[in-house]
C-alpha positions in Angstrom: -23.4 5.6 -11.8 -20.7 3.5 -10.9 -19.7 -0.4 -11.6 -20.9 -0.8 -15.4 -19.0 -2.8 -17.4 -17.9 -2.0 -21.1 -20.6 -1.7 -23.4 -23.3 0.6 -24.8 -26.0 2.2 -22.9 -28.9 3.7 -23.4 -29.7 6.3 -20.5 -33.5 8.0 -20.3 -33.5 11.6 -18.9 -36.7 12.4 -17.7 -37.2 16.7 -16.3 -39.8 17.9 -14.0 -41.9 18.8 -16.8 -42.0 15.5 -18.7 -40.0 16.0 -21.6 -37.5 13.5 -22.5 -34.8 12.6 -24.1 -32.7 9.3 -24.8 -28.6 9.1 -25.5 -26.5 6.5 -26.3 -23.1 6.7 -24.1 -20.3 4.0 -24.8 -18.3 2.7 -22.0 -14.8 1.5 -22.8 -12.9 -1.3 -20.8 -10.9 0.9 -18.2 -7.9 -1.6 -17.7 -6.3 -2.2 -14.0 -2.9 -0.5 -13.7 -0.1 -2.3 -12.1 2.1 -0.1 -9.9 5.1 -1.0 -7.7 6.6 0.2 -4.4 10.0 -0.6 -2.7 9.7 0.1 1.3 12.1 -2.0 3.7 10.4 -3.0 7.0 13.2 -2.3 10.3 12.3 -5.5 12.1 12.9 -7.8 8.8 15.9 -5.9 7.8 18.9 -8.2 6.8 22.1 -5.9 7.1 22.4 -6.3 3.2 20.0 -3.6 2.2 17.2 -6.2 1.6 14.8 -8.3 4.3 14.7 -11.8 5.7 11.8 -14.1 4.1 9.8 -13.8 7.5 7.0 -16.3 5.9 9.2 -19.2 5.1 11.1 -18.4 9.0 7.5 -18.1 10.6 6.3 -21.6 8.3 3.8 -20.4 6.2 5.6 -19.3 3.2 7.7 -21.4 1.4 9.8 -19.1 -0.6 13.3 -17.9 -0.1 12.3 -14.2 -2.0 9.4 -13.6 0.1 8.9 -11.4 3.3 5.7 -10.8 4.3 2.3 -9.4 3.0 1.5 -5.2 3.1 -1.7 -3.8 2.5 -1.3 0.1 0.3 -4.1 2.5 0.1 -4.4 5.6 -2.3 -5.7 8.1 -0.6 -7.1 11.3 -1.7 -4.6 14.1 -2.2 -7.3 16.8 -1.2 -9.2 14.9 1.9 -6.4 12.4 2.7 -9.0 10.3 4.9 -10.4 9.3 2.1 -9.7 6.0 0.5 -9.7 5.4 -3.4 -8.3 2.3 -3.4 -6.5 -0.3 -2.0 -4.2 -3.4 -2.8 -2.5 -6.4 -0.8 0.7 -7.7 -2.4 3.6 -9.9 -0.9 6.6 -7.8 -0.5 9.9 -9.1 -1.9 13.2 -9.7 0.6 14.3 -7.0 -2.0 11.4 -4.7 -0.6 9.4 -4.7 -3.6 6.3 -5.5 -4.1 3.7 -5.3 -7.6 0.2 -3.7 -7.0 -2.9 -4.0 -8.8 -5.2 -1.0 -8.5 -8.4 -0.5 -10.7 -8.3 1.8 -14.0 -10.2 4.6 -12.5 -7.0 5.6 -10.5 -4.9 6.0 -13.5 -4.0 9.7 -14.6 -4.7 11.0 -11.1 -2.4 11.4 -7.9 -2.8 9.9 -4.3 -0.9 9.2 -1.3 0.2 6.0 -0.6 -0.4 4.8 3.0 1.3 1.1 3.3 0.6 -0.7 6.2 2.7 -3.6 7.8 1.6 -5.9 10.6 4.7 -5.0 12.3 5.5 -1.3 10.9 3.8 2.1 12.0 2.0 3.2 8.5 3.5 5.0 6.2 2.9 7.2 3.7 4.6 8.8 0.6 5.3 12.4 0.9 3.8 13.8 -1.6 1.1 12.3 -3.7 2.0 10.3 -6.7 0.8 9.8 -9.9 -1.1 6.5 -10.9 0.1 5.4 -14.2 0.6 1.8 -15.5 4.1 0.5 -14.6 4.5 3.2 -11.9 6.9 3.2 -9.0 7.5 4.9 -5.6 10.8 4.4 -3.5 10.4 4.7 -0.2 14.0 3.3 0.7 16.0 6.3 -1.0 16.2 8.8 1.5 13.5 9.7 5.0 11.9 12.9 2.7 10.3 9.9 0.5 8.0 9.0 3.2 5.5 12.1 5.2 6.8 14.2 7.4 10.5 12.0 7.1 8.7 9.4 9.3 11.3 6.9 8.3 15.0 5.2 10.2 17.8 5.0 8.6 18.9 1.0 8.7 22.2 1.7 7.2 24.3 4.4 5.1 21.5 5.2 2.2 18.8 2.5 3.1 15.4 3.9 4.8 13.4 1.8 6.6 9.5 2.1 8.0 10.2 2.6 11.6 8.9 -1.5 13.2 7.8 -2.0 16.4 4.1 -1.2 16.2 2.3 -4.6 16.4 -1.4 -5.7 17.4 -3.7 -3.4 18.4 -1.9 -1.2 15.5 -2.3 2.7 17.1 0.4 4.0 14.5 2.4 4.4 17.6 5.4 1.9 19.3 5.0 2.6 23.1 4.8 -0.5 26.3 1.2 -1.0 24.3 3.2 -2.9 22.0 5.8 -4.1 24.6 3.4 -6.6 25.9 2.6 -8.5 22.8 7.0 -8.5 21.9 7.4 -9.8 25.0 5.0 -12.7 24.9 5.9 -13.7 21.6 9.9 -13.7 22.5 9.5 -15.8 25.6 7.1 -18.1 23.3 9.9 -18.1 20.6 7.4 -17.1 17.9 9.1 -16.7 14.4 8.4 -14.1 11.7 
């Protein structure tokens, strides 16, 4: 059973021969967890080991301290197509951004897959442990993310390689040239 609130319950099992028998189970209130990442994105990156506020530049944002939105997925460490669970936050010109993920994930460990509208997924190298306040940085060094699929932006800072826009393929090829192209020459901002 899954999606009960907190509360008693009274649960009726019923065997192929009749007999029954009735228990009482007590559900507590499993609490969200809050859990943070830093990732810098290479196409917002400012020179100054942070990001330009790409929503305020592009007019829909109005804040100095914001960049842009990311979507992170847990995945499963065992069948990593699997999804668990998934957050959107705003992500900070300081690369950080505060996640809200539902109780169940706490005490366990998943891959995070973060995914940029402007940014080739990536994913942490290992799988992390869920717990309330948590972090991963992805901006320490290219072994934080899978398989070091990260660029160094400069000495120390690691950034999500940028480039891979709409239709996302997890891959910056002449695909992607097109849609760069049309937005310069239309002098699209963000």
């Amino acid at each position: 059973m899954t999606g009960l609130g907190a509360g008693l319950y009274y649960i009726l099992i019923t065997d192929a021969n009749n007999c029954q028998l009735i228990e009482t189970v007590t559900i507590t209130d499993v609490n969200d967890i809050t859990f943070n990442i830093t990732a810098i994105f290479e196409g917002f990156y400012d020179g100054a080991g942070g990001m330009v506020p790409a929503l305020l530049n592009a007019g829909v944002g109005t804040s100095l301290t914001e960049t842009d939105t990311v979507l992170v997925e847990l995945r499963d460490a065992l069948s990593p197509t699997t999804v668990v669970a998934s957050a959107t936050a705003v992500i900070s010109t300081a690369g950080e951004a505060q996640l809200t993920f539902p109780g169940s994930v706490g005490g366990n460990s998943y891959y995070i897959a973060v995914f940029h509208r402007n940014a080739v997924q990536t994913w942490s190298a290992l799988p992390v442990a869920m717990v309330n306040n948590g972090s991963y940085d992805f901006t320490t060094a290219s072994s934080q993310a899978y398989f070091d699929n990260m660029v160094e932006v400069s000495s120390g800072v690691w950034a999500f390689f940028g480039g891979d826009v709409s239709p996302q393929d997890e891959v910056v090829d002449i695909l992607d040239q097109g849609n760069v192209d049309n937005d310069s020459f239309n002098f699209v901002g963000g």
